[in-house]
TORMARKOL-271734 format. One record per residue (C-alpha): residue number from 0; x, y, z. Coordinates in nm, 4 decimals, always signed. Layout:
N
<NUM,<X,Y,Z>>
...
END
This chain:
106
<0,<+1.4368,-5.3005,+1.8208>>
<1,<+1.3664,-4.9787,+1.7391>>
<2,<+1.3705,-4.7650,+1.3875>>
<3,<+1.6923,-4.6132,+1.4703>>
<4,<+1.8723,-4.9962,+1.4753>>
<5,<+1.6657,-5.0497,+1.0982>>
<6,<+1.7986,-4.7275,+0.9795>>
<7,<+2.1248,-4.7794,+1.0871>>
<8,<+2.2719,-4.9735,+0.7997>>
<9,<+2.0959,-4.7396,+0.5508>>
<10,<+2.2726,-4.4392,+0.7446>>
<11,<+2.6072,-4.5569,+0.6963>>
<12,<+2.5147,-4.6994,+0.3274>>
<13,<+2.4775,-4.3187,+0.2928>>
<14,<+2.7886,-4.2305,+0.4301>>
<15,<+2.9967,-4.4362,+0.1723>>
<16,<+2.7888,-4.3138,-0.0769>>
<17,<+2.8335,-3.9499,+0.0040>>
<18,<+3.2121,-3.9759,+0.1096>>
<19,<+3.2515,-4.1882,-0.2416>>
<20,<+3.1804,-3.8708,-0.4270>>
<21,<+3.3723,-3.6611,-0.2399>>
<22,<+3.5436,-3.5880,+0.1281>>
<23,<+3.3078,-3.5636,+0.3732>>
<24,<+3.2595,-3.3804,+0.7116>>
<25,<+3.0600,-3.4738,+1.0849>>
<26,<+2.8305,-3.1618,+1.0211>>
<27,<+2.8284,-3.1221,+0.6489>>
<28,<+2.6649,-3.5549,+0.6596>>
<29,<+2.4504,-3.4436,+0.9421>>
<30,<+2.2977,-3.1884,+0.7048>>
<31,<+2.2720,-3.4199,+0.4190>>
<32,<+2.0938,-3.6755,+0.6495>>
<33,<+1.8739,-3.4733,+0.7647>>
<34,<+1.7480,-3.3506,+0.3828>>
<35,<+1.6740,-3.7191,+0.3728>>
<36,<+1.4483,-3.7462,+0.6507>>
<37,<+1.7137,-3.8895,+0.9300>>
<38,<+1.7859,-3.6926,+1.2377>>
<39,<+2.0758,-3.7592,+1.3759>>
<40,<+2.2775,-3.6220,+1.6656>>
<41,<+2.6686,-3.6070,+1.6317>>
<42,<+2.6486,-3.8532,+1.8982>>
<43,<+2.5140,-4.0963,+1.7119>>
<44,<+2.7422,-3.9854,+1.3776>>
<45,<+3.0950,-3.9606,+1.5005>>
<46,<+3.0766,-4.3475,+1.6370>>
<47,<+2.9504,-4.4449,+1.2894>>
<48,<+3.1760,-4.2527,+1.0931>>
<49,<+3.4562,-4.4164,+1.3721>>
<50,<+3.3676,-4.7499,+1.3140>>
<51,<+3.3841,-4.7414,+0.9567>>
<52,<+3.7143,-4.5987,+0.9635>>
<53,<+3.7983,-4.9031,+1.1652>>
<54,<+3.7014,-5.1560,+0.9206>>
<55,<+3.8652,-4.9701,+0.6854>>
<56,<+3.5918,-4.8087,+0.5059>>
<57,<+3.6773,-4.4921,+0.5474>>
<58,<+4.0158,-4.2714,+0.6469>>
<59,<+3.9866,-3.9748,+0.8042>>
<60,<+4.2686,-3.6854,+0.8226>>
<61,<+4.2648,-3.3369,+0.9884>>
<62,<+4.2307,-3.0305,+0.8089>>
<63,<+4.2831,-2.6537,+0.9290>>
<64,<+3.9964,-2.4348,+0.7620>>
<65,<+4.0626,-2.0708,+0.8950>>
<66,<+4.0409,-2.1045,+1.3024>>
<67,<+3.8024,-2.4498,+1.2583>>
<68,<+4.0040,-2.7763,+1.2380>>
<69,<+3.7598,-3.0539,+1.1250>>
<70,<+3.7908,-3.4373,+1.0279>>
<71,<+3.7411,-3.4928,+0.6565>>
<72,<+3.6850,-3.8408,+0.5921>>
<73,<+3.6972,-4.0194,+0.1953>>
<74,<+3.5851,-4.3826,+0.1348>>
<75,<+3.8616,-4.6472,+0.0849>>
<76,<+3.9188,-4.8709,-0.2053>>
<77,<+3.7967,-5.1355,+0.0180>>
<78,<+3.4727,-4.9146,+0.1335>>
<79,<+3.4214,-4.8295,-0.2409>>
<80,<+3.3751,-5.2440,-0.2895>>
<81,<+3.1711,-5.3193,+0.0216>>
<82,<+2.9446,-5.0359,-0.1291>>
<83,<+2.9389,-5.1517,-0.4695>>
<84,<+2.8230,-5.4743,-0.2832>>
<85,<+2.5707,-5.3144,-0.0920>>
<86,<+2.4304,-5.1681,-0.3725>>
<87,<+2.3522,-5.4956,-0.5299>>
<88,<+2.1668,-5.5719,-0.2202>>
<89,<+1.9586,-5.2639,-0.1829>>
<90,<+1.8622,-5.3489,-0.5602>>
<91,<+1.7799,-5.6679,-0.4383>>
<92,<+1.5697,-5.5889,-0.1681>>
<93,<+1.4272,-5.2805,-0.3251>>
<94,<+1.2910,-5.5156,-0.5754>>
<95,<+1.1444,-5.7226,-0.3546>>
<96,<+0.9749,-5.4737,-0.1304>>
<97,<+0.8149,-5.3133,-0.4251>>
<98,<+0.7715,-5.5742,-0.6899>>
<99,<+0.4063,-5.6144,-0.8037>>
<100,<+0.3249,-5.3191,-0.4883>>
<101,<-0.0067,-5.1679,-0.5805>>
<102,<-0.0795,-4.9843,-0.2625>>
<103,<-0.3483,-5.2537,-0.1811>>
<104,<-0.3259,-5.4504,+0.1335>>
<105,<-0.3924,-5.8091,+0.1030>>
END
């Protein structure tokens, strides 16, 4: 397994979060992303951002900007619960990683 399957799940955990606030776009989240540390190709995005609109997570709809036509995508009612779930998890595991961490290997 490599990093990129661990950092998967967090990837699209940012996606929800990101198109919960407000419509999101391929480029614009592969920016954001990448100010977090993840590099990722829009080969790698658009099958995310596809799949999630397949569970329902997201929908996506065209939109005309000048001579660009993008895909904005905005989280569904049913993404905005699976990430309110989520976030009970990361809490969960957060906690757990870092409880009682002092730096110190044992």
């Amino acid at each position: 397994m490599s990093e990129k399957d661990l950092y998967g799940g967090l990837i699209r955990l940012h996606i929800l979060h990101h198109a919960g606030e407000e419509p999101i776009f391929g480029l614009g989240i592969i920016e954001e992303l990448r100010r977090h540390g993840y590099e990722i190709s829009a080969g790698t995005l658009y099958p995310m951002l596809h799949g999630l609109e397949r569970r329902g997570y997201l929908l996506s709809r065209p939109e005309q900007s000048g001579k660009r036509a993008r895909r904005i995508y905005e989280i569904t009612p049913m993404g905005r619960e699976a990430l309110a779930g989520a976030k009970i998890k990361v809490k969960e595991l957060f906690g757990e990683l870092f409880e009682g961490d002092t730096g110190e290997k044992s």
